[in-house]
N, C-alpha and C positions, 0 to 999 in steps of 0.2 A: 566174675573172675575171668580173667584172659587168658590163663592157658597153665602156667608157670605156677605149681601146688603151694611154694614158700612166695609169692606175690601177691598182695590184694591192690587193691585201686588206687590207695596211698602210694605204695609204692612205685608202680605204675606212671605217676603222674611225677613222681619225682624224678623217675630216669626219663621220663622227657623234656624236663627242664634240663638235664644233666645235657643230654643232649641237641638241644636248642643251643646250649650253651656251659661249656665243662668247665668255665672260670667263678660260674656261678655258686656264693657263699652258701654255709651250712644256712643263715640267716634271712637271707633273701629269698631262698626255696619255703623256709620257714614262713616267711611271710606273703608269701604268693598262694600258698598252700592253705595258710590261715591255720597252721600248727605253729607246734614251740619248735624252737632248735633242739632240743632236745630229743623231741620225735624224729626230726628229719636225721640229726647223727646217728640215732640209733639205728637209724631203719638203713643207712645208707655201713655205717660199721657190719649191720647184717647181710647184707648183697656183695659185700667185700669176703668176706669169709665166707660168705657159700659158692664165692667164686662167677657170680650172676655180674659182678663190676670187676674185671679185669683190671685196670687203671684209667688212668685220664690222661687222654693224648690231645693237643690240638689237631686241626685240620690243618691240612700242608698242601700248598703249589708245591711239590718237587721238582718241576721244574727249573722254579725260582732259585733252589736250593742246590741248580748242578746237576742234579740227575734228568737227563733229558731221555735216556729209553726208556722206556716200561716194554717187559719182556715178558708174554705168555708160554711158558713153554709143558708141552706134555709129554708124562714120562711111561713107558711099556715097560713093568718092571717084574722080575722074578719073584713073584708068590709067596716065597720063605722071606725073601727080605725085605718085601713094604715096610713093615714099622721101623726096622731097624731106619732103613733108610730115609724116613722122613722124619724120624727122630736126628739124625746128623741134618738134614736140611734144614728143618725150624731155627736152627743155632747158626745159618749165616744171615749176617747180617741184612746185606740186600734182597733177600727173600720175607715179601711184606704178607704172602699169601700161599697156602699148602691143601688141596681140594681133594678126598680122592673122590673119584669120579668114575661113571658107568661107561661102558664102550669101547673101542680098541686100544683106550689109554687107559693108565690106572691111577695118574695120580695128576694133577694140574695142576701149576705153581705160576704166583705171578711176582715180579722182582725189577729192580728197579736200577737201573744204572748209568754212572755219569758219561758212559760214551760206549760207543758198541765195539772198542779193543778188551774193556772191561768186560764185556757180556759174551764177545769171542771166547774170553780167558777163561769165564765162570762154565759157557759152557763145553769146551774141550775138555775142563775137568770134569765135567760132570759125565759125560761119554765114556772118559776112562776107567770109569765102574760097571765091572762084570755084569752088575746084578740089571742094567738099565739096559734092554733088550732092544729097544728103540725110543726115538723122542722125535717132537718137532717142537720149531720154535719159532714164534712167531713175534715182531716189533710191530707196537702201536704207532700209529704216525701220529695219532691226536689223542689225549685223553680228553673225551667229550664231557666225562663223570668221573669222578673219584670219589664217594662218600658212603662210607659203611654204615649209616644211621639209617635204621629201619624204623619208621613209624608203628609207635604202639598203642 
């Protein structure tokens, strides 16, 4: 067993194919696997409801797509209102990533925008909340890596 109490090796071996490749049929995992489709929906209906399988996204050049910043920025925030306030952050859109983190910052967020009057804009607003004690913000000149898939 790998780690995860509701996963055995079936399972396992299924969210690596998922993520080798997320276009990949109930069927074809089925038969890679040398199960029925029947097994692999089930198992995979299971990992959905226990919230283990968020959904299925492709992988993206953003770039490609207009958005050419990618924006690190960290936020010093007032103690009472961390969750609040990262609960209204997850709900914008250009906000792909929300971290809290150890050390003089408290929360870490990475986001993505199609030019830097956009990320002026995002963050002026974001300043003008009391509760955000200090920030810094930093722009990527290269994304070297972009891929959230961790080998299992």
């Amino acid at each position: 067993m790998r780690g995860h109490k509701d996963l055995d090796e079936l399972d396992y071996k299924i969210l690596s194919l998922l993520m080798e490749n997320a276009r990949k049929g109930v069927r074809e995992i089925a038969r890679e696997l040398n199960v029925s489709p029947a097994t692999v929906h089930n198992r995979l209906k299971k990992m959905l409801s226990k919230g283990i399988i968020k959904g299925f996204v492709p992988l993206m050049d953003f770039s490609v797509l207009g958005y050419q910043v990618t924006a690190i920025i960290m936020l010093s925030v007032e103690g009472s209102k961390l969750k609040e306030l990262e609960e209204e952050l997850k709900n914008i859109k250009n906000v792909i990533a929300i971290y809290d983190i150890t050390g003089d910052y408290d929360v870490l967020l990475i986001a993505k925008f199609k030019d830097v009057k956009a990320l002026d804009f995002f963050v002026k607003d974001l300043l003008e909340r009391k509760e955000i004690k200090k920030s810094v913000t930093h722009i990527a000149f290269n994304v070297v890596k972009e891929d959230f898939r961790v080998p299992l």
